[in-house]
C-alpha positions in Angstrom: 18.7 46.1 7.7 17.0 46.1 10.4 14.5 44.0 9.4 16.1 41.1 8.7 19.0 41.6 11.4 17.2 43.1 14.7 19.3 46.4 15.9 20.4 45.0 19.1 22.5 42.0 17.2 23.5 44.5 14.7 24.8 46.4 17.8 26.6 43.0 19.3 27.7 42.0 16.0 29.7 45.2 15.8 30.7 45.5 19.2 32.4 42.4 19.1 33.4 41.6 15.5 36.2 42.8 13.5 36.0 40.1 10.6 34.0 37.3 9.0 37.3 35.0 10.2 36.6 35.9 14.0 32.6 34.9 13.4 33.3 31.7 11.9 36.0 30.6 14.3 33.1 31.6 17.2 30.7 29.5 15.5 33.1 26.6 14.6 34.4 26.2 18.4 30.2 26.6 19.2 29.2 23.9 17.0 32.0 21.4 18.5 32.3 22.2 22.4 33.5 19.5 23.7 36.6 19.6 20.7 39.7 21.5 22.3 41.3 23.6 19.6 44.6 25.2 18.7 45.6 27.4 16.2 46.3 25.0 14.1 43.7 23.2 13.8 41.3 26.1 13.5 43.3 27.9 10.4 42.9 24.4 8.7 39.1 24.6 9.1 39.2 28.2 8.3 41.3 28.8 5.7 42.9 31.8 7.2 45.9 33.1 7.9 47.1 31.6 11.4 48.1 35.1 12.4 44.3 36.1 11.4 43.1 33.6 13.5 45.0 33.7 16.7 44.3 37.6 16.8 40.5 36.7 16.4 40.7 33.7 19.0 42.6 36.2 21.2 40.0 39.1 20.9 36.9 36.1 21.8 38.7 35.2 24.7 39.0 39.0 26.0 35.0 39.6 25.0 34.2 35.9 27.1 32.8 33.8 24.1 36.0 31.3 24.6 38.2 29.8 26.9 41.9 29.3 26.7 44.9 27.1 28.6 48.2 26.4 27.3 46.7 27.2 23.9 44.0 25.0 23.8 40.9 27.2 22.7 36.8 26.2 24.0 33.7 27.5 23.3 32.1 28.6 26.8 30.3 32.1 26.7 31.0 33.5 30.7 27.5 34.0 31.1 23.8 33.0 29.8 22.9 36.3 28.3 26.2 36.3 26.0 25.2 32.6 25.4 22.0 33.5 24.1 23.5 36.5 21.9 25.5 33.8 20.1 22.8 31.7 19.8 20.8 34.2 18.0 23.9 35.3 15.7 24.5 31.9 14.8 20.8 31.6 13.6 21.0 35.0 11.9 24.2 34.2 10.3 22.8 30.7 8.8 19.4 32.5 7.5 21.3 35.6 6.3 24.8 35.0 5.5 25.3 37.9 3.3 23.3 40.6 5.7 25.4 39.4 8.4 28.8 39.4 6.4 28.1 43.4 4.7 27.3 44.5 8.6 30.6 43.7 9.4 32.5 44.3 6.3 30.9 48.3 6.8 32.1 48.1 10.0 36.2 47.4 8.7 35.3 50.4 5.8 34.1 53.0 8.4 37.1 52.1 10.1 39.5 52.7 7.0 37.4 55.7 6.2 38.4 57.3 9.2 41.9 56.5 9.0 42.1 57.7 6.0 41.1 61.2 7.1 44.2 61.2 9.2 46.6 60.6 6.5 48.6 63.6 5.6 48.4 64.1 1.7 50.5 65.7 -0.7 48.4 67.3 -2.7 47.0 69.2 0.1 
């Protein structure tokens, strides 16, 4: 994949998402950053579960894509080098919307996978 995505934003991408719904809010706030967003207003765009998307708007906020007061959500990366990692994921994601969405859809099944090796069985 490596070709199409380059390994360093493979290695962001995975660092820093946990779902396709935290990407697309990240992009959505991007594209509009002058808008001030809530909740709300971003699980109507996203058509998400609010819960979904207040965890993911939660989990940007921690990593320094967003902003937050009162909860009123803005795009504003803390620094230019994570501005320019966006920049390139948003390009990457619009040319390659499928490679983009399997890297972190592996990501959530490596993490069930080893879960699942922790579950006590009865057949064992």
């Amino acid at each position: 994949m490596s070709e199409i995505i380059p390994d360093d934003l493979q290695n962001f991408i995975l660092a820093h998402f946990d779902s396709i719904a935290q990407l697309e809010a990240l992009l959505l706030l991007r594209a509009n950053p002058r808008d001030e967003w809530d909740v709300d207003r971003i699980t109507a765009r996203l058509y998400t579960d609010p819960r979904e998307v207040a965890a993911a708007l939660t989990r940007l906020c921690e990593d320094g894509f967003l902003a937050c007061a009162n909860g009123i959500y803005r795009y504003q990366c803390r620094d230019r080098e994570l501005q320019g990692q966006v920049d390139r994921l948003a390009e990457a994601y619009a040319k390659h919307l499928i490679p983009v969405t399997n890297l972190i859809h592996s990501k959530l099944r490596r993490i069930r996978q080893f879960a699942d090796a922790f579950k006590f069985r009865k057949d064992r």
